[in-house]
TIVOZA-794229 format. One record per residue (C-alpha): residue number from 1; x, y, z. Coordinates in steps of 0.2 Angstrom, whole numbers. Layout:
seq=NUM	X=X	Y=Y	Z=Z
...
This chain:
seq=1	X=35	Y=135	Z=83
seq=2	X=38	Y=116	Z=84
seq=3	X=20	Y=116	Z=77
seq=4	X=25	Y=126	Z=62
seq=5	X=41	Y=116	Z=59
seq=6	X=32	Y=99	Z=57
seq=7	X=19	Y=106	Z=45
seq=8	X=33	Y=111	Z=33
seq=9	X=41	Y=94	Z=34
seq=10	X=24	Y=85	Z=30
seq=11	X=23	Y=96	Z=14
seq=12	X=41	Y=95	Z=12
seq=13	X=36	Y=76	Z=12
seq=14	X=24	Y=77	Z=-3
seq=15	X=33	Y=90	Z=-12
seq=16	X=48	Y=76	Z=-15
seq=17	X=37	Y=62	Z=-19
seq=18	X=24	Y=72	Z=-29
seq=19	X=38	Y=81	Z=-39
seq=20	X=38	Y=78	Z=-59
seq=21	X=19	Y=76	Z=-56
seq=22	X=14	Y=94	Z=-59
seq=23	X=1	Y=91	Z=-72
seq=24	X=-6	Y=75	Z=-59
seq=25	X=-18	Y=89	Z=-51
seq=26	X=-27	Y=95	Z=-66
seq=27	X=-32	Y=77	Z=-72
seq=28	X=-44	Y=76	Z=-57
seq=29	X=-58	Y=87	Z=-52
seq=30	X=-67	Y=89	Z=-35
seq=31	X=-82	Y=87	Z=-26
seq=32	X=-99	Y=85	Z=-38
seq=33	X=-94	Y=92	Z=-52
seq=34	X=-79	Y=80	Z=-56
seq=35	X=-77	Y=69	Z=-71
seq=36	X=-69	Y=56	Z=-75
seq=37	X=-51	Y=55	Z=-82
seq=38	X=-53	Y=41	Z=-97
seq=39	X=-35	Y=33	Z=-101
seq=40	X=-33	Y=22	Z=-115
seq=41	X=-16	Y=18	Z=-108
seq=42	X=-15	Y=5	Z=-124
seq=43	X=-21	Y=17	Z=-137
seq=44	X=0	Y=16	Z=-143
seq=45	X=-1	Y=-4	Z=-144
seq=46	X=-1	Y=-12	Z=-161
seq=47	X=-15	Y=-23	Z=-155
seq=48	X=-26	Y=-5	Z=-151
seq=49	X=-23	Y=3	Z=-167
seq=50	X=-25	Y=-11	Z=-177
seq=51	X=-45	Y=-10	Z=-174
seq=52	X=-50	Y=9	Z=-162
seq=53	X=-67	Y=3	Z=-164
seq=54	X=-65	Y=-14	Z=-158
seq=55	X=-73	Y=-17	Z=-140
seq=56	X=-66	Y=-13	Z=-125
seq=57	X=-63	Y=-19	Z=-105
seq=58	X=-65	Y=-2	Z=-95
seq=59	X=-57	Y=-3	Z=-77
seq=60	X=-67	Y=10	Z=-67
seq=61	X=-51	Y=17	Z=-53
seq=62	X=-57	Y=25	Z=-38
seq=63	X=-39	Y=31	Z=-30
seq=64	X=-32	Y=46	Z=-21
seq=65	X=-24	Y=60	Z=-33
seq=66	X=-28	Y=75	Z=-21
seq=67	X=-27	Y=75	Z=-1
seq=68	X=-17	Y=68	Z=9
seq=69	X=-12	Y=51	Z=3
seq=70	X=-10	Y=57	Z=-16
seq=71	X=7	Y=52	Z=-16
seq=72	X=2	Y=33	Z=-16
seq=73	X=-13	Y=35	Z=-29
seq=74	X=-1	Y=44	Z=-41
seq=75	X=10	Y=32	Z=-41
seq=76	X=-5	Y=17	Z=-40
seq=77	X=-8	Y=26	Z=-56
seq=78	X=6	Y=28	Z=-62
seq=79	X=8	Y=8	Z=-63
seq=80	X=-8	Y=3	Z=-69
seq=81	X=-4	Y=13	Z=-83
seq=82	X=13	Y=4	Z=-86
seq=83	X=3	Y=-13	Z=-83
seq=84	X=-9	Y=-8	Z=-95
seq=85	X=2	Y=-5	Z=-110
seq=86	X=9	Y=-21	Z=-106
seq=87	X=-8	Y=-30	Z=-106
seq=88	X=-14	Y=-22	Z=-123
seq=89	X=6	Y=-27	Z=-130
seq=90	X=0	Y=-44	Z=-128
seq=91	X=-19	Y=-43	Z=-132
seq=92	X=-29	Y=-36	Z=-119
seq=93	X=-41	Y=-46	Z=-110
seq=94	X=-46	Y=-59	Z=-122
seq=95	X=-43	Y=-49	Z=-136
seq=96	X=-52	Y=-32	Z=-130
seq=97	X=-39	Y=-19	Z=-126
seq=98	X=-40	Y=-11	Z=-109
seq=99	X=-46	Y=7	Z=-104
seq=100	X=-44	Y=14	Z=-87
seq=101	X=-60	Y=26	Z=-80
seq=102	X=-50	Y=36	Z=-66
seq=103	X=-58	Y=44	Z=-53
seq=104	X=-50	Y=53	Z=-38
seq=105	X=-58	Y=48	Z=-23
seq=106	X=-48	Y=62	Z=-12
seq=107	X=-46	Y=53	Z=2
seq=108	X=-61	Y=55	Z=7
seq=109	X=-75	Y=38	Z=10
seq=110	X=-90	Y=52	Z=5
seq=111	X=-81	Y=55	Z=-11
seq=112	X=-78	Y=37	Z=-14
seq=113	X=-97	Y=34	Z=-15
seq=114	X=-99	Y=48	Z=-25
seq=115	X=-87	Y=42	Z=-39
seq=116	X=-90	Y=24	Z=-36
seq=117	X=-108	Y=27	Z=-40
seq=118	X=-101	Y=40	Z=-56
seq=119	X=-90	Y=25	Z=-62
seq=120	X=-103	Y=9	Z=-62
seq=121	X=-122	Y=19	Z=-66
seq=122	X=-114	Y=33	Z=-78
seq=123	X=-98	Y=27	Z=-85
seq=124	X=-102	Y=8	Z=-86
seq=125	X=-87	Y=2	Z=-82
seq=126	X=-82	Y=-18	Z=-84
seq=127	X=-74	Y=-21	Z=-66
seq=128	X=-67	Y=-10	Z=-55
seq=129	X=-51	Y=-7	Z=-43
seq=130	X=-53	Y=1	Z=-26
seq=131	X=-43	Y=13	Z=-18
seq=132	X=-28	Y=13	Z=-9
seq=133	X=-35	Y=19	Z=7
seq=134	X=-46	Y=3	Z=19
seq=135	X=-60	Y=17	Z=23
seq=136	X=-63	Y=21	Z=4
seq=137	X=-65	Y=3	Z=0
seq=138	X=-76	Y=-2	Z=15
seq=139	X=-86	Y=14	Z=11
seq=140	X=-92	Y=5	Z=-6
seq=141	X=-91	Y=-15	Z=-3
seq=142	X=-111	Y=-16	Z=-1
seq=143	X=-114	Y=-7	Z=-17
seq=144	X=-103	Y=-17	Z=-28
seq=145	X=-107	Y=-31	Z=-18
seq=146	X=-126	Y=-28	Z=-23
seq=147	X=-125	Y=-26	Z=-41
seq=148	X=-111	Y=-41	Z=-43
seq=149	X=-96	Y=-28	Z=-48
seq=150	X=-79	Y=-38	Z=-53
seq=151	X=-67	Y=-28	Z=-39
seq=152	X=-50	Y=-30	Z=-33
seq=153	X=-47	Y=-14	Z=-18
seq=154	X=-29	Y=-9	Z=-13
seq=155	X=-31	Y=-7	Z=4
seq=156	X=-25	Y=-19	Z=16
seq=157	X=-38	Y=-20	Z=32
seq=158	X=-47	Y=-33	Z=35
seq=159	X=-63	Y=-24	Z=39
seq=160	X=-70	Y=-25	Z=20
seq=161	X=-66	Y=-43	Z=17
seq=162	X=-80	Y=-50	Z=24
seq=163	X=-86	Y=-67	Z=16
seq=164	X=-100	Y=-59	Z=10
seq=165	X=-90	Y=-48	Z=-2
seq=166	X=-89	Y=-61	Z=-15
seq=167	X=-85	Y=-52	Z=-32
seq=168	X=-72	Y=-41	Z=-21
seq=169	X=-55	Y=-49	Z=-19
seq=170	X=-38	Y=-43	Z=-14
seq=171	X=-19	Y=-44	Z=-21
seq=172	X=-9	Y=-34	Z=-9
seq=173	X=-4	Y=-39	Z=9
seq=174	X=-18	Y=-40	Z=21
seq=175	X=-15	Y=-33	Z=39
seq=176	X=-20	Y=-48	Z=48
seq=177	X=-6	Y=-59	Z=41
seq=178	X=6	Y=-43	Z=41
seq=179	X=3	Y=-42	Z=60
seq=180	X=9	Y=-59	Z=66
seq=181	X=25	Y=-58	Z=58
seq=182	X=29	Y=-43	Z=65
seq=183	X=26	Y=-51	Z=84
seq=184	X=39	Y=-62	Z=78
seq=185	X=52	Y=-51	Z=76
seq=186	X=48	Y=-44	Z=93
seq=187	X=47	Y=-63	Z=102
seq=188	X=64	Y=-64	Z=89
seq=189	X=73	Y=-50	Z=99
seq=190	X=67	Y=-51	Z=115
seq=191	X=55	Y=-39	Z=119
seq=192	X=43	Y=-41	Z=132
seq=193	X=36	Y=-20	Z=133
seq=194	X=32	Y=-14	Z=118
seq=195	X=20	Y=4	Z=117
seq=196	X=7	Y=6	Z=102
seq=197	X=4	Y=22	Z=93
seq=198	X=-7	Y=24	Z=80
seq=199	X=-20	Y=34	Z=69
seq=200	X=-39	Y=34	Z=65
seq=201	X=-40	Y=27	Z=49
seq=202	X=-49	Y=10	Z=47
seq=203	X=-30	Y=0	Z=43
seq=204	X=-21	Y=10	Z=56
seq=205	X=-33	Y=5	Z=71
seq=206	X=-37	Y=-14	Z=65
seq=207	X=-20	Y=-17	Z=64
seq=208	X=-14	Y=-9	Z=79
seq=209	X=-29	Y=-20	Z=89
seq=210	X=-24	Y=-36	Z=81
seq=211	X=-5	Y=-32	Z=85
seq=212	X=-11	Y=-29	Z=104
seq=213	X=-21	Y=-46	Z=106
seq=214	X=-7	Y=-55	Z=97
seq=215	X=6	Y=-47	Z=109
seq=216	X=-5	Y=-51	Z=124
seq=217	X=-7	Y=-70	Z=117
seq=218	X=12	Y=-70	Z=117
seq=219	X=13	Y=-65	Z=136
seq=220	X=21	Y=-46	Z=128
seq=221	X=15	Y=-33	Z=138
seq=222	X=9	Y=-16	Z=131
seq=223	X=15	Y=-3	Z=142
seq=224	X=8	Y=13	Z=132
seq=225	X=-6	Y=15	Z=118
seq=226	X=-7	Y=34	Z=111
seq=227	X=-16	Y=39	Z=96
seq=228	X=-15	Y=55	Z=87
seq=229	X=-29	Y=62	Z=75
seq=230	X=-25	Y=65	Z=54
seq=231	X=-21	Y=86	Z=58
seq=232	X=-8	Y=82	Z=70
seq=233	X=9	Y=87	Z=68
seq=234	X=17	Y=89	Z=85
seq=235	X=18	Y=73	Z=95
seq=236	X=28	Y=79	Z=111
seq=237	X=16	Y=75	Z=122
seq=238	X=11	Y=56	Z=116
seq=239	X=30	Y=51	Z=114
seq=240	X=34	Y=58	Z=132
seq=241	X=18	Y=46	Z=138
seq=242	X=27	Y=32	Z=125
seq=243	X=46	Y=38	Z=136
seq=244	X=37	Y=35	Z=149
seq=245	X=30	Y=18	Z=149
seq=246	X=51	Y=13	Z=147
seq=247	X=45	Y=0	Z=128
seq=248	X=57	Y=-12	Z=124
seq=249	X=50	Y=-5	Z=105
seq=250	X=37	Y=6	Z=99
seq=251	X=25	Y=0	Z=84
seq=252	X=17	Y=14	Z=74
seq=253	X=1	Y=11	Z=61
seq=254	X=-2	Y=24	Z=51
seq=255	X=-5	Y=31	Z=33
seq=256	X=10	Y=36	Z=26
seq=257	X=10	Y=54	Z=28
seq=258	X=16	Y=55	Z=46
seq=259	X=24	Y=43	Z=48
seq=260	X=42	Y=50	Z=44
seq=261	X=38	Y=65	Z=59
seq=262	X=32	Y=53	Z=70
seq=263	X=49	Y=43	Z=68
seq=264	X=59	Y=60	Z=68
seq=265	X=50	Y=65	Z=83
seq=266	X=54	Y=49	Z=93
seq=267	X=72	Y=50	Z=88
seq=268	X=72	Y=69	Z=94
seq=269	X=65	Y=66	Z=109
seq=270	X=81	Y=52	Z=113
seq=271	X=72	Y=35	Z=108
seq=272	X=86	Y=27	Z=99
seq=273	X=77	Y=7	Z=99
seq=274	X=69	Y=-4	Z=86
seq=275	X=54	Y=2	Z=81
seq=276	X=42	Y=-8	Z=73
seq=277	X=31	Y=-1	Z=59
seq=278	X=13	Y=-7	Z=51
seq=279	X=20	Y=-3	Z=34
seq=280	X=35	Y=-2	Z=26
seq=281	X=48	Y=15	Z=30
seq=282	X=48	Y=20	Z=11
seq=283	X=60	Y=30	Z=2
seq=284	X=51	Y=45	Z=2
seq=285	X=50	Y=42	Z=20
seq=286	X=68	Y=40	Z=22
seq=287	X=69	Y=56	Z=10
seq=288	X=59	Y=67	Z=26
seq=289	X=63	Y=60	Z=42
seq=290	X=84	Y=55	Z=37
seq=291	X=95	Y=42	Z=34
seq=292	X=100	Y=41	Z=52
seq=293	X=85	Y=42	Z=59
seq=294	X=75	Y=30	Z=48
seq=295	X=88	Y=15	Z=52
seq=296	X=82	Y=0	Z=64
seq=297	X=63	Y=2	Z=57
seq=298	X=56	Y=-15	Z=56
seq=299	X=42	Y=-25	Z=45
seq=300	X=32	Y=-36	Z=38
seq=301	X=30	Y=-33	Z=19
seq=302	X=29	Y=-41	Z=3
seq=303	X=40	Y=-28	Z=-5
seq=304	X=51	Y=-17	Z=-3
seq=305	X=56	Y=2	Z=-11
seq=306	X=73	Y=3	Z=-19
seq=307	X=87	Y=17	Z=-20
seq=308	X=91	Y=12	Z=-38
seq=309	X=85	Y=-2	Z=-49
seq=310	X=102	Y=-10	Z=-48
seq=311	X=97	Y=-14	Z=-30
seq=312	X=82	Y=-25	Z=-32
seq=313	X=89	Y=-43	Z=-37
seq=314	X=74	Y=-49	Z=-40
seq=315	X=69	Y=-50	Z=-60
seq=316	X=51	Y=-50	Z=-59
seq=317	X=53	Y=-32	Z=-49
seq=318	X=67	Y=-28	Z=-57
seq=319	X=58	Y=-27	Z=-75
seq=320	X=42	Y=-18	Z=-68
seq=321	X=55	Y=-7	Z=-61
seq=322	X=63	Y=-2	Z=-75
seq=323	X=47	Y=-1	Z=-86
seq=324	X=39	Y=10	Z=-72
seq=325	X=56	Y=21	Z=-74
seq=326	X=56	Y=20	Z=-94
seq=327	X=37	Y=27	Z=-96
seq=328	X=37	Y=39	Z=-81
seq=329	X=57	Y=42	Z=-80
seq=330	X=56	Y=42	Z=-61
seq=331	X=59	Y=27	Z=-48
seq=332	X=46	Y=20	Z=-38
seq=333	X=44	Y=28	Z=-20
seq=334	X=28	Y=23	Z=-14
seq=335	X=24	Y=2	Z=-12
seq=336	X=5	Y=8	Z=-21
seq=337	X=15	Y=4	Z=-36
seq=338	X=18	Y=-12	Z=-32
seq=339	X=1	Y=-16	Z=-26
seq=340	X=-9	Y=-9	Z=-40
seq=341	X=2	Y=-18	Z=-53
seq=342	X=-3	Y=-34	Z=-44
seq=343	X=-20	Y=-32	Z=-44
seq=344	X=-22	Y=-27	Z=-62
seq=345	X=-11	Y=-42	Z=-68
seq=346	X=-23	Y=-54	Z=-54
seq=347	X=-35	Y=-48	Z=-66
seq=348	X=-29	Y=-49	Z=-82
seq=349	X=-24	Y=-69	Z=-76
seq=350	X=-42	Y=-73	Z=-72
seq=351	X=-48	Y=-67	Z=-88
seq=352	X=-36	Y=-79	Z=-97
seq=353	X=-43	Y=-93	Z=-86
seq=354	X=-59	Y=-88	Z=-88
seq=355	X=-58	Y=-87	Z=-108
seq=356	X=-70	Y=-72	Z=-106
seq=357	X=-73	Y=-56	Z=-98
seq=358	X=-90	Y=-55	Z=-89
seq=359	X=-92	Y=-53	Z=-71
seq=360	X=-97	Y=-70	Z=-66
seq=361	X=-84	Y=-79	Z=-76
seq=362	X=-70	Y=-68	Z=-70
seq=363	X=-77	Y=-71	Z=-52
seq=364	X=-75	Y=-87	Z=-55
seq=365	X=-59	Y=-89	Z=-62
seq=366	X=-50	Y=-77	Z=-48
seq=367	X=-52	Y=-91	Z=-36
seq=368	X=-42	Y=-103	Z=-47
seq=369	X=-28	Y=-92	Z=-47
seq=370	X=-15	Y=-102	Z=-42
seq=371	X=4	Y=-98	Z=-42
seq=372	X=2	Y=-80	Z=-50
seq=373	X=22	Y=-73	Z=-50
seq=374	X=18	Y=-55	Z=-42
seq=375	X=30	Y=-43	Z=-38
seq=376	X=29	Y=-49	Z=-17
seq=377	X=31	Y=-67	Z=-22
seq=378	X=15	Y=-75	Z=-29
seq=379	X=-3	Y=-76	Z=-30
seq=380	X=-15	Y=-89	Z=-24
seq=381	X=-33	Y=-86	Z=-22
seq=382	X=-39	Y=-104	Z=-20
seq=383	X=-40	Y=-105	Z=-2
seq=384	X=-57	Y=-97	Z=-5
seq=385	X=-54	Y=-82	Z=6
seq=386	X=-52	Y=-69	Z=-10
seq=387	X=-35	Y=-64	Z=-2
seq=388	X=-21	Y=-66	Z=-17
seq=389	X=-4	Y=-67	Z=-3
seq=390	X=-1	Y=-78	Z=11
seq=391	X=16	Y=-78	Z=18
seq=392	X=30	Y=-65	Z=13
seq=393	X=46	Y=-60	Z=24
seq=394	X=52	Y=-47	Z=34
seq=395	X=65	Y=-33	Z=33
seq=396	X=74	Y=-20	Z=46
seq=397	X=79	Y=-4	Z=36
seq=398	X=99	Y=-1	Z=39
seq=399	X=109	Y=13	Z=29
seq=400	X=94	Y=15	Z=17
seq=401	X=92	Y=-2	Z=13
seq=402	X=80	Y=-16	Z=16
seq=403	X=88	Y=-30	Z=26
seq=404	X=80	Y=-48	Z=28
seq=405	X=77	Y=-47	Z=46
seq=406	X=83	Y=-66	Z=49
seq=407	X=98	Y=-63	Z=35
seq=408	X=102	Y=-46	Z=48
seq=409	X=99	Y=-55	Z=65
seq=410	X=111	Y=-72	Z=59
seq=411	X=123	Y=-62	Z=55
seq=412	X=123	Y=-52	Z=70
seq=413	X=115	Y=-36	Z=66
seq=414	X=106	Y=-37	Z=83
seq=415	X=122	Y=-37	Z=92
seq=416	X=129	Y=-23	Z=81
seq=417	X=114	Y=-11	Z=86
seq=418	X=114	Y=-15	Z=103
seq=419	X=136	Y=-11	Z=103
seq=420	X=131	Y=5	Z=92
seq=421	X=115	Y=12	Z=101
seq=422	X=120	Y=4	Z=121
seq=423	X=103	Y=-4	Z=120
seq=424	X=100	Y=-20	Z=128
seq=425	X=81	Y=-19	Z=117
């Protein structure tokens, strides 16, 4: 029975975030005999009607629309398409207009080399974006590597940013700066037992093994480590091993799908601490697991979801936000947004530095990206390591809202979760 109920909460899950995206499904096909989804998200611009027969800059995408991360490529979707109407507003890259290739990758690595493959030998796209999902990226980094493909990816491992990857770059967090900054909220509180538990995919395990080491650097012990597989909705038996072990916290890495049961779950089954998450606890998280039980989640994060646009006080995110919600007359739920409207305006930025739009020269002029306002802060690729953000801060979700975690432990959050919950930890 328990079984059953979780399953409807996971498609409860994507029925709120997927919903106004009914016509989403069609625009992709499956397996071999798919074909591309061609977007001329500029085709309404002055610039693009001046001159349809003027050259263009295709950006082959290769992100989930179907599976079970669809929510996030949606919504990546969703905001390329409101950057691109912005890019073509002010002239394209150097004066081409820009046409997104789409490809839905399913969430599946296999699938990714299939489209990949589709997008560069069939479709001859200019450059390319990478899903969401670490394990499709990784799946193709030799290949674009090889043939000197201009790429951003949108996941955030560190697995497919290996030196050696030098046309593919990155302008979303990256796990192995996420993961020290969420250590320091543990060494910040106290905590000296914390238990892992975390998935299979590629992001999910490399984070939760750099979390480990850096805990044991910092003299934290790791009292429990379970894992659960993709198809799993009941996880009585890992959180009673978690119970067990007595954590000052639990960390959870994984994709975004269960993480709302997994938090439900631990509240059920009576833990009531801080628990520390991989990503950010977004609203469509919120919308599944509660109000009540999605409150002390902390993170790491460049950026945050918001109940309404009136929350964000940030004007860079608060104009993308209200262009996201005037084209798509929806909020943003999902921080894919965020990242794939960074990493198409990374791009558009290196093609003003480089002057023109060839691989090479864009190559080129993505390391000398310096001080790029993105919607986490800023951009800066010059340290030569392809990675667009370095620092960023921290939150702890209270009420539904996203707290700066050393604005909420100065003025005495800690103390008013531990006089609310009876937790010392």
């Amino acid at each position: 029975m328990r079984k059953c109920l979780w399953v409807a909460v996971i498609l409860a899950f994507w029925g709120m975030v997927l919903s106004g995206c009914s016509g989403e499904k069609e625009e992709s096909a499956a397996g071999e005999e798919q074909t591309g989804e061609i977007l001329t998200t500029g085709s309404e611009t002055e610039a693009y009607e001046a001159d349809q027969e003027e050259e263009t800059f295709r950006i082959g995408v290769c992100i989930p629309l179907s599976g079970v991360d669809s929510a996030h490529g949606i919504e990546g979707k969703k905001a390329l398409e409101v950057a691109v109407e912005q890019i073509n507003a002010a002239g394209g890259f150097n004066g081409a207009p820009v046409e997104l290739v789409i490809y839905d990758d399913q969430n599946s690595a296999e699938e990714a080399v299939k489209v990949t493959t589709r997008l560069i030998e069939t479709e001859n796209v200019d450059a390319y974006i990478g899903s969401v999902n670490s394990s499709e990226v990784l799946a193709v980094a030799d290949y674009l590597t090889e043939r000197k493909i201009y790429s951003f990816g949108m996941g955030t491992s560190a697995t497919w940013m290996r030196p050696e990857y030098e046309y593919l770059f990155r302008a979303v967090r990256s796990e192995t700066k996420t993961v020290p900054l969420t250590v320091d909220i543990a060494e910040k509180l106290g905590f000296k037992k914390i238990a892992v538990f975390h998935g299979q995919d590629d992001a999910s395990i490399m984070s939760s093994e750099a979390f480990m080491e850096e805990c044991k650097n910092r003299g934290i012990t790791i009292c429990a480590q379970e894992t659960f597989d993709a198809s799993d909705t009941d996880y009585s038996a890992q959180i009673a091993s978690i119970l067990a072990s007595e954590p000052d916290s639990v960390y959870i890495a994984t994709i975004a799908s269960p993480a709302p049961v997994m938090v439900s779950q631990l509240r059920q089954y009576g833990y009531d601490g801080i628990i520390l998450d991989r990503e950010s606890f977004m609203t469509a998280q919120i919308d599944i697991a509660g109000e009540e039980n999605s409150n002390y989640i902390a993170f790491a994060i460049p950026y945050v979801t918001y109940e309404s646009i009136d929350d964000c006080e940030d004007p860079y995110m608060k104009k993308f936000l209200q262009a996201y919600m005037d084209m798509h007359g929806e909020l943003v739920k999902c921080d894919s947004a965020y990242r794939a409207y960074d990493t198409i305006m990374a791009m558009w930025e290196a093609s003003k530095i480089a002057g023109k739009n060839d691989a090479e020269s864009l190559r080129e002029a993505t390391n000398q990206i310096s001080g790029l306002q993105a919607l986490g802060g800023t951009l800066d690729f010059t340290n030569g390591d392809r990675e667009g953000y370095g620092t960023f801060g921290s939150y702890i979700l209270i009420d539904r809202k996203n707290v700066p975690f050393d604005q909420w432990l100065a003025e005495g959050g800690y103390e008013a979760y531990k006089a609310a919950t009876g937790n010392d930890k």
